[in-house]
C-alpha positions in Angstrom: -65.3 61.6 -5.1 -67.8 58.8 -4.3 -69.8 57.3 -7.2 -71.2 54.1 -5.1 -74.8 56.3 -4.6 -76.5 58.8 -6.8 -78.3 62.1 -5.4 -81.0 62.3 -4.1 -82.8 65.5 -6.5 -81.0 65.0 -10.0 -79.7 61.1 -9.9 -76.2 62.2 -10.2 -73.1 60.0 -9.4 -70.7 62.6 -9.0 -71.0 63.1 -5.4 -67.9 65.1 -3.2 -67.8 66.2 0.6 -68.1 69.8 1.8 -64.9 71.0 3.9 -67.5 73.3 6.1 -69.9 70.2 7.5 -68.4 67.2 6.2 -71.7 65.6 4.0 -71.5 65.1 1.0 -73.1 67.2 -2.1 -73.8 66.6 -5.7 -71.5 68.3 -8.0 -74.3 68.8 -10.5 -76.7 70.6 -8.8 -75.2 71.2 -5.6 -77.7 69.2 -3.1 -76.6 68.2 0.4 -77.6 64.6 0.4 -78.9 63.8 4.1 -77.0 60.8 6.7 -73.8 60.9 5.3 -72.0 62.7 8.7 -74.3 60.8 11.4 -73.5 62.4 15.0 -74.4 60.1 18.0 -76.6 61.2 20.4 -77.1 60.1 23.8 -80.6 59.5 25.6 -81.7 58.9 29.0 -84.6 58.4 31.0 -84.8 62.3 30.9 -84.2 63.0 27.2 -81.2 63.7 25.1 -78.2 64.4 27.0 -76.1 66.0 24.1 -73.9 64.9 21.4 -70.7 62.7 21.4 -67.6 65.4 20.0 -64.4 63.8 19.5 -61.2 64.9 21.3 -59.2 67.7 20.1 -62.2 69.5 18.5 -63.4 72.9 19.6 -66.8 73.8 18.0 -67.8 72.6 14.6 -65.5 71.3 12.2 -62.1 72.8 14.2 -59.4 70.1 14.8 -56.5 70.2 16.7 -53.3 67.1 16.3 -52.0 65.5 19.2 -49.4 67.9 19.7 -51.4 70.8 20.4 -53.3 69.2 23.1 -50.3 67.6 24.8 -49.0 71.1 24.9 -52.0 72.6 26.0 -52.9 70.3 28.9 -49.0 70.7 29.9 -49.4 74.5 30.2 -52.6 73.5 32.4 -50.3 71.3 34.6 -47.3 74.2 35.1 -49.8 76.9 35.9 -51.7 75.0 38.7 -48.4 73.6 40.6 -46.7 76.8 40.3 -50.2 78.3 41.6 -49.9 75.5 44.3 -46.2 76.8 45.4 -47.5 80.6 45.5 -45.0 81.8 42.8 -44.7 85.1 41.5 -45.0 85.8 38.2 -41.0 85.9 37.2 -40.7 82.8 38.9 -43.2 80.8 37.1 -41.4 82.3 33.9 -38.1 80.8 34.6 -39.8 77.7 35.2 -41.6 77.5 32.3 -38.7 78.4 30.0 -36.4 75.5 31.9 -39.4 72.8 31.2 -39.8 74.5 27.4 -35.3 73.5 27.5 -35.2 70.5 29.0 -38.1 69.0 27.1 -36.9 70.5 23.7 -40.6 72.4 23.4 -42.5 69.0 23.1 -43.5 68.8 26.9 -45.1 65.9 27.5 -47.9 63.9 29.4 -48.0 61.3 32.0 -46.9 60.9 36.0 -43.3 62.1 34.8 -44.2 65.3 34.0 -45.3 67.4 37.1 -42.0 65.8 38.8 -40.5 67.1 35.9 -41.7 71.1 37.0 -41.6 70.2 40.5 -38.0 70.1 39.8 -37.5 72.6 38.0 -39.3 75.0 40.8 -37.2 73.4 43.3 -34.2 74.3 41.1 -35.2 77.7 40.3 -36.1 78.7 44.4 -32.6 76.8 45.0 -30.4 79.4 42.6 -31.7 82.4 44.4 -30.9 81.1 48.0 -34.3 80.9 48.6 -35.8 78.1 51.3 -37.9 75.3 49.5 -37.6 72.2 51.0 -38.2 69.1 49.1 -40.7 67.5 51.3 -42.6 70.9 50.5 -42.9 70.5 46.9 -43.3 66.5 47.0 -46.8 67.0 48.9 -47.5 69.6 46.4 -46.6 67.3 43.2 -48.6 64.3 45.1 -45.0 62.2 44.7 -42.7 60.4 46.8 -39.7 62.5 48.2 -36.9 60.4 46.5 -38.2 60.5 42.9 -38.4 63.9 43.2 -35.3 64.4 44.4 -33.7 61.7 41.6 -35.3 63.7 39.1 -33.5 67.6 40.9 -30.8 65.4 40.6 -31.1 64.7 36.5 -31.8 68.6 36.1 -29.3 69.9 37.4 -27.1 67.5 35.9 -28.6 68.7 32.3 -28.7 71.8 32.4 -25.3 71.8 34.1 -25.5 74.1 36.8 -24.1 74.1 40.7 -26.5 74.5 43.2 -25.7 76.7 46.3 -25.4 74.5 49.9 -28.6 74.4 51.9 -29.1 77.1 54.4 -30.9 75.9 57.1 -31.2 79.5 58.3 -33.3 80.7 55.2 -35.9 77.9 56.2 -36.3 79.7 59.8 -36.3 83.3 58.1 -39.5 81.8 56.5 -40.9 79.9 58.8 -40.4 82.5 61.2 -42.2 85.5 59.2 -45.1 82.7 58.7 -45.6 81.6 62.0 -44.6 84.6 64.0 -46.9 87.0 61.6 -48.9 88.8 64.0 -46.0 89.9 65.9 -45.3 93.8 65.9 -42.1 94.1 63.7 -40.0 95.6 66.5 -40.2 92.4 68.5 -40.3 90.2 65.6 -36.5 91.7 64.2 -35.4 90.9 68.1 -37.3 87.2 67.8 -35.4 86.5 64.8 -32.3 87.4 65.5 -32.6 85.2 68.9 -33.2 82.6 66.6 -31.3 83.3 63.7 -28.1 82.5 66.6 -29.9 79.8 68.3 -30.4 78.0 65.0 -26.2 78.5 64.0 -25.4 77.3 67.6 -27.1 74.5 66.9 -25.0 73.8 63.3 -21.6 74.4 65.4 -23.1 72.0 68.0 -24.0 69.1 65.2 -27.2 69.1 65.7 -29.0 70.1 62.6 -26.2 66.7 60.8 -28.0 64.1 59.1 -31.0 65.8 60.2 -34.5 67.0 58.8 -34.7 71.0 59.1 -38.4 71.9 60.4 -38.0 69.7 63.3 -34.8 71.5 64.1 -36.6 74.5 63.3 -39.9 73.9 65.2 -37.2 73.2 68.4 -35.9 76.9 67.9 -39.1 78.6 67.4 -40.4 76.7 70.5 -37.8 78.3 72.7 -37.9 81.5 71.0 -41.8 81.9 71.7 -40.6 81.1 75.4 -37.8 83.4 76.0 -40.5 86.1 75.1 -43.2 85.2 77.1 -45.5 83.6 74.5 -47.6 81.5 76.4 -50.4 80.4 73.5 -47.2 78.7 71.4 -47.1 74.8 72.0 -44.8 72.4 70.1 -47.8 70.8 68.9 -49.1 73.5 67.4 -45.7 74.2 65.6 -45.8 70.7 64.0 -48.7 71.1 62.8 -47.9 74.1 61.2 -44.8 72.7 59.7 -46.4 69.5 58.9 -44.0 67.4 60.6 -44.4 64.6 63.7 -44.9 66.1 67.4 -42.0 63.4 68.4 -38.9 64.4 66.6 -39.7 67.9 67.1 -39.9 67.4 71.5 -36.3 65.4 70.8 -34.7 68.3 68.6 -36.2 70.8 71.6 -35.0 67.9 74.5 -31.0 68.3 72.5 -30.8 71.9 72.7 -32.2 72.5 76.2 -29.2 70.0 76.9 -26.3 71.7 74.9 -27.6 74.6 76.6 -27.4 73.1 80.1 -23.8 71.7 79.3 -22.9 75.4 78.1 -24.1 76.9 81.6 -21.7 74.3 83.8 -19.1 76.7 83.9 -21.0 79.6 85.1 -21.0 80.0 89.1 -24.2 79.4 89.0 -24.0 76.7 86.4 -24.0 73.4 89.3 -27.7 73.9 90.1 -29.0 74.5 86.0 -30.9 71.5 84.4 -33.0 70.7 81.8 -36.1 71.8 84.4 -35.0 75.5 84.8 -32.7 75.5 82.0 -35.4 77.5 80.2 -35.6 80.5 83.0 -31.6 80.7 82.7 -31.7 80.3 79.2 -31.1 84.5 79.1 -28.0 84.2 81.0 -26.9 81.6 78.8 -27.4 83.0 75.9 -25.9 86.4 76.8 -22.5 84.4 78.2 -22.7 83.0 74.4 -23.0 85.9 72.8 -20.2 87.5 74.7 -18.1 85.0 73.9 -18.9 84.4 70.3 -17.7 88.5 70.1 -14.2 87.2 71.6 -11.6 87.0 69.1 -9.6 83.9 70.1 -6.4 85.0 67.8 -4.9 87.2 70.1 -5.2 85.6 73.0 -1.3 85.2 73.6 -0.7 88.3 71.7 -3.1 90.8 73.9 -3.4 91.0 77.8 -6.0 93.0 77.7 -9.7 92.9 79.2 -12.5 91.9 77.0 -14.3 94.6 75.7 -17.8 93.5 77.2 -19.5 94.8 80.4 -19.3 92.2 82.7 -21.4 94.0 85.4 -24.4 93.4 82.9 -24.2 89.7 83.1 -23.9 90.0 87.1 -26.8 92.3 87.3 -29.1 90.6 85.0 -28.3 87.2 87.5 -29.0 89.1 90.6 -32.9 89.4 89.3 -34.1 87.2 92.1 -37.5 87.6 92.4 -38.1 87.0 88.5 -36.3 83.9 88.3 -35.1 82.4 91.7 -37.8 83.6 93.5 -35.8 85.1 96.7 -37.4 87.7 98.9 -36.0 90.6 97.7 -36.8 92.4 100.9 -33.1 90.9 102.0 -30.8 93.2 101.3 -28.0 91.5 102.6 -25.8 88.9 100.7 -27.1 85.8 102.1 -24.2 82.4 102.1 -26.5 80.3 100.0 -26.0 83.2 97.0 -22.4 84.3 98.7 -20.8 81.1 98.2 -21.0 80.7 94.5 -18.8 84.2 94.3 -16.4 83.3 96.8 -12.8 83.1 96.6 -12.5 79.5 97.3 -15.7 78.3 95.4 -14.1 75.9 92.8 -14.8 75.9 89.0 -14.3 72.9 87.0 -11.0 71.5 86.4 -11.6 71.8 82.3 -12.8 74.8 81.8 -10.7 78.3 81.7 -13.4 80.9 81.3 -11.9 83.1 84.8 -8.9 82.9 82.8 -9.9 83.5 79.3 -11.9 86.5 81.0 -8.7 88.0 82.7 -10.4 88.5 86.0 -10.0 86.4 89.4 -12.8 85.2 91.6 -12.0 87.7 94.1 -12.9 90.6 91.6 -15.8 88.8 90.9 -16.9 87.8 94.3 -16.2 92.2 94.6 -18.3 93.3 91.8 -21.2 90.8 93.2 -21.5 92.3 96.4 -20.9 96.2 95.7 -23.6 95.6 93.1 -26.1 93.5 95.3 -28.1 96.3 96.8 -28.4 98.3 93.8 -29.4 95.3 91.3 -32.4 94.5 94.6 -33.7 97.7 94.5 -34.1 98.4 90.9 -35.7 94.7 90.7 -37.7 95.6 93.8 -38.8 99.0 91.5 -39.7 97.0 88.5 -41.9 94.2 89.8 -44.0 96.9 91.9 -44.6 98.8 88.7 -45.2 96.6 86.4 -47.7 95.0 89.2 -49.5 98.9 89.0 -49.7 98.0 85.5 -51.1 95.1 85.7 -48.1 93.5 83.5 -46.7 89.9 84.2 -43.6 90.1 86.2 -40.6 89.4 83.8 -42.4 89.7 80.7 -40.8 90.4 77.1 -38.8 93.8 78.5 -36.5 92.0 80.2 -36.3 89.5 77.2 -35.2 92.8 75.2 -32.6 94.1 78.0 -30.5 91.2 78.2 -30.3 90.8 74.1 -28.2 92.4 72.5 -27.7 90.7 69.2 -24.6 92.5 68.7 -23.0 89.1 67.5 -22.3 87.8 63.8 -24.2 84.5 64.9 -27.4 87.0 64.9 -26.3 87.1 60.9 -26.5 84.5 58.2 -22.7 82.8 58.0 -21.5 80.5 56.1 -20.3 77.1 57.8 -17.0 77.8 58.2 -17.1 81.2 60.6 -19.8 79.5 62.2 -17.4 76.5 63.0 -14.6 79.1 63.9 -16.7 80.9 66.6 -16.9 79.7 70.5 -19.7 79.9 72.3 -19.2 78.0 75.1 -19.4 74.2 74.5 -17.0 72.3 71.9 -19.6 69.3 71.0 -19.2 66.2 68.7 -22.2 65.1 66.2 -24.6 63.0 68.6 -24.5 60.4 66.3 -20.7 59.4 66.4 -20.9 60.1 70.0 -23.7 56.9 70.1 -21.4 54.9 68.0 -18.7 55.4 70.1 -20.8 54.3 73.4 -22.0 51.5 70.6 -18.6 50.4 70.1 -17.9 50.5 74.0 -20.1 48.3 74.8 -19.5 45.8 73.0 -16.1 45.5 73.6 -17.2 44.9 77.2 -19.8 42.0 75.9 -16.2 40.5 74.0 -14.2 40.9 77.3 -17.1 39.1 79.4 -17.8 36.7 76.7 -13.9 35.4 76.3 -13.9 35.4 80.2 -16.9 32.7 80.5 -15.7 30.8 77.6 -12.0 30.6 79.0 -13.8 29.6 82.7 -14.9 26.5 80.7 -12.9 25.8 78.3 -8.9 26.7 80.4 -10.4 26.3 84.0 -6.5 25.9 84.9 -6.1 29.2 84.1 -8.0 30.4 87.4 -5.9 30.7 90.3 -6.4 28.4 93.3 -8.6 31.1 95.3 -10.8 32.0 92.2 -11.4 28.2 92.1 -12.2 27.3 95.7 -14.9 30.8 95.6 -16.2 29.8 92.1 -17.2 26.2 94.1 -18.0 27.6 97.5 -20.6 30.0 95.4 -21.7 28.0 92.5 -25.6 28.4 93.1 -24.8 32.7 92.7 -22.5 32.0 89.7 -25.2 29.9 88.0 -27.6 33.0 89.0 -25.4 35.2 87.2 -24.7 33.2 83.9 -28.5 33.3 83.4 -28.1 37.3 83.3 -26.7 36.8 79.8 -28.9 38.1 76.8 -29.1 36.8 73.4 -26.8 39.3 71.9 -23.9 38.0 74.9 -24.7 34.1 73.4 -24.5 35.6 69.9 -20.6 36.8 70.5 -20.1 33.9 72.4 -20.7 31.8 69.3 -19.0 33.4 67.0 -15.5 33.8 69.4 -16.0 30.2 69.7 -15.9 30.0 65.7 -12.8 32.0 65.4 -14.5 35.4 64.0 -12.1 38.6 64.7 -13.1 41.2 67.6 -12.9 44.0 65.1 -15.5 42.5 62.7 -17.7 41.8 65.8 -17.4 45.2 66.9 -19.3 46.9 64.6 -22.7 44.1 64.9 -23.5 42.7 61.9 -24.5 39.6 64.0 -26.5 37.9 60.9 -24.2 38.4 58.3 -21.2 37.0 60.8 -23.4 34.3 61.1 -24.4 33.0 57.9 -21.2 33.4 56.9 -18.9 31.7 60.1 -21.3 29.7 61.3 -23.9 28.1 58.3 -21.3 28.1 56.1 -17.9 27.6 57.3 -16.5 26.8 54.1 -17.2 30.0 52.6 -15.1 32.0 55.0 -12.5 30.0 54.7 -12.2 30.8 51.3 -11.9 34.0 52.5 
């Protein structure tokens, strides 16, 4: 009650204020007295533009607390995201009840929060062994890719939970059905497949270790599209798609055409395949992978017997000269140039046992090649002349079907360990620790020529008498050649020269060596 003013009808100083609008009324006679619940109203040079309303008020005298709105506006922020991520509707359920858990129903506002149901999307696709990459749902949640995943990280470690291991071959599944969508389904189950066991060569190769998935995956689809004849399919166009850069993707594709390569050096054949045509043998290849992914390699010293594969197919899909090699198939005969990689003295290399692992000598081969030669010419012969009737381009996605067979368990998802068991032709090391190894190498050759200049100076007696008199008779070319020495040679130079160990050199942490040898020498020998 107010008694400071009196009403404005009766005089009255018992005044109180009406729940429904807020002025006030006289308790005698029951006047509203007038200016007591002033709104604002703002003008411009057109009029009045409407009335000021406080926040968390919906129409006229409704209120809502703090907590309602946060809640409310959270709601807002869950619905679009999950709308943003295309998730069905039992999806965004989970998601919601894990946020409603973690949060203890309070929710929240501020940057934290949409990491906070990015996460928990990315954990919710991530139980049910479905691809979502991080990098996916970090452009979505406008955030950068290592909050997010610190945050994954604090969710799963809340909630408790183990998270299945990444499958790189569910992120082609999708990728694949997204990309390759206008493909009639037929073809598309053979395209996956192809690349389904492309993409799990490339795991037991180390390829896809330490690195990001789409570019490995825009490699595979890239050769994929060509083994079928796709012409429109560019890797620029499947970076773009995938939203990743056009350069990592052409080095991912640039590594497999080489394992690929390295896997066709044992074939007869195998001398004249390179990166160039790598991509036109890439059928044979694959098929000689396939075939001896099938082999089971423990009972090779319990079992003489063949392998149960044709290897006529593999022959006769290699005598298709006009589609690949481009020989005039009107020759019927076996010329040398083709003759000599099937004959009986034609060498394989030195470390490799395929002839033997197949059970069959090169004579047999060298037999099978030439009973089959003028059969495999005419049926090619019959092929390209129909297929020119039907106006079809010669060696088009038929053949691509003919010499797949996707019988293998590489065509199926496996976990890492049968993948690592299979063979497929090439026994690789990660490319990394193959660099570091060449890293190493060469600078233990920079050591060796470094401690030979230094001992040229500093224990010239050491030199025998003819290495002296040619070190003076040639002293202009010697001076020549000391000038070929780069910064990194003058580097190792120093620090040999300050006592530093070869192994701690080795491994180049030239600044670090050096503040700590050569700034302050004190310091290491505390050490």
């Amino acid at each position: 009650m107010d008694k400071s003013s009196g009403c404005s009808k009766c005089g009255g100083k018992s005044l109180s204020t009406d729940d429904v609008t807020g002025n006030m009324y006289c308790n005698s006679c029951g006047q509203l007295q007038e200016f007591d619940n002033y709104q604002q109203t703002f003008y411009n040079i057109d009029g009045p533009t409407g009335t000021y309303i406080r926040t968390g008020t919906s129409g006229t005298g409704t209120f809502y607390n703090y907590k309602e709105t946060k809640i409310y506006k959270a709601k807002l922020i869950i619905e679009d995201l999950l709308s943003f991520l295309d998730f069905s509707q039992t999806r965004k359920d989970q998601v919601r009840i894990m946020v409603h858990t973690i949060t203890e129903g309070e929710y929240g506002q501020g940057d934290w929060f949409p990491v906070l149901v990015g996460a928990c999307a990315y954990v919710v696709m991530k139980n049910e062994n479905t691809s979502l990459l991080l990098s996916e749902v970090a452009d979505k949640v406008n955030c950068e890719l290592y909050e997010l995943g610190r945050m994954v990280h604090r969710v799963v470690d809340f909630l408790d939970m183990n998270l299945p291991e990444f499958n790189i071959v569910s992120v082609f599944e999708r990728r694949c059905r997204s990309y390759f969508h206008n493909v009639p389904e037929e073809k598309f189950g053979i395209m996956l497949k192809q690349g389904i066991f492309l993409v799990q060569c490339m795991v037991k190769w180390y390829l896809t270790t330490g690195r990001r998935p789409l570019q490995v995956v825009a490699a595979v689809l890239l050769l994929v599209a060509q083994l079928n004849d796709m012409d429109g399919v560019r890797i620029e166009s499947i970076a773009s798609e995938l939203n990743v850069p056009v350069s990592t993707c052409r080095l991912r594709y640039k590594e497999l055409l080489d394992s690929l390569v390295k896997v066709a050096k044992p074939l007869p054949w195998g001398k004249d395949v390179t990166v160039k045509n790598i991509v036109k043998n890439a059928p044979f290849v694959i098929q000689y992978m396939e075939m001896k992914s099938m082999v089971k390699t423990g009972n090779k010293s319990k079992s003489t017997a063949p392998i149960e594969f044709d290897l006529s197919n593999l022959v006769e899909e290699s005598l298709m000269r006009e589609e690949y090699y481009g020989i005039d198939n009107e020759k019927d005969e076996l010329t040398s140039k083709d003759a000599c990689y099937f004959e009986p003295k034609h060498s394989l290399p030195s470390d490799v046992d395929e002839l033997e692992n197949l059970k069959i000598s090169p004579d047999c081969l060298f037999k099978i090649y030439s009973e089959m030669w003028n059969e495999v010419s005419t049926k090619a012969c019959q092929r390209s002349h129909a297929r020119k009737k039907r106006g079809e381009f010669v060696g088009g996605v038929s053949d691509c079907i003919d010499w797949w067979k996707g019988e293998s368990e590489l065509s199926k998802k496996l976990v890492i360990k049968k993948i690592l068991e299979k063979d497929v032709g090439l026994i690789a090391e990660p490319p990394a620790f193959t660099a570091g190894c060449l890293i190493y190498e060469r600078r233990r050759e920079k050591i060796r020529a470094a401690k030979q200049r230094i001992d040229k100076i500093m224990c010239p007696w050491k030199l025998g008498e003819g290495e002296c008199k040619t070190s003076v008779g040639k002293r202009k070319r010697s001076t020549k050649k000391a000038t070929d020495s780069d910064w990194e040679d003058m580097i190792i130079e120093t620090l040999l020269l300050h006592m530093v160990k070869e192994e701690e050199i080795e491994k180049g942490y030239y600044n670090t060596l050096i503040d700590l040898y050569v700034f302050n020498p004190v310091s290491a020998d505390c050490i």
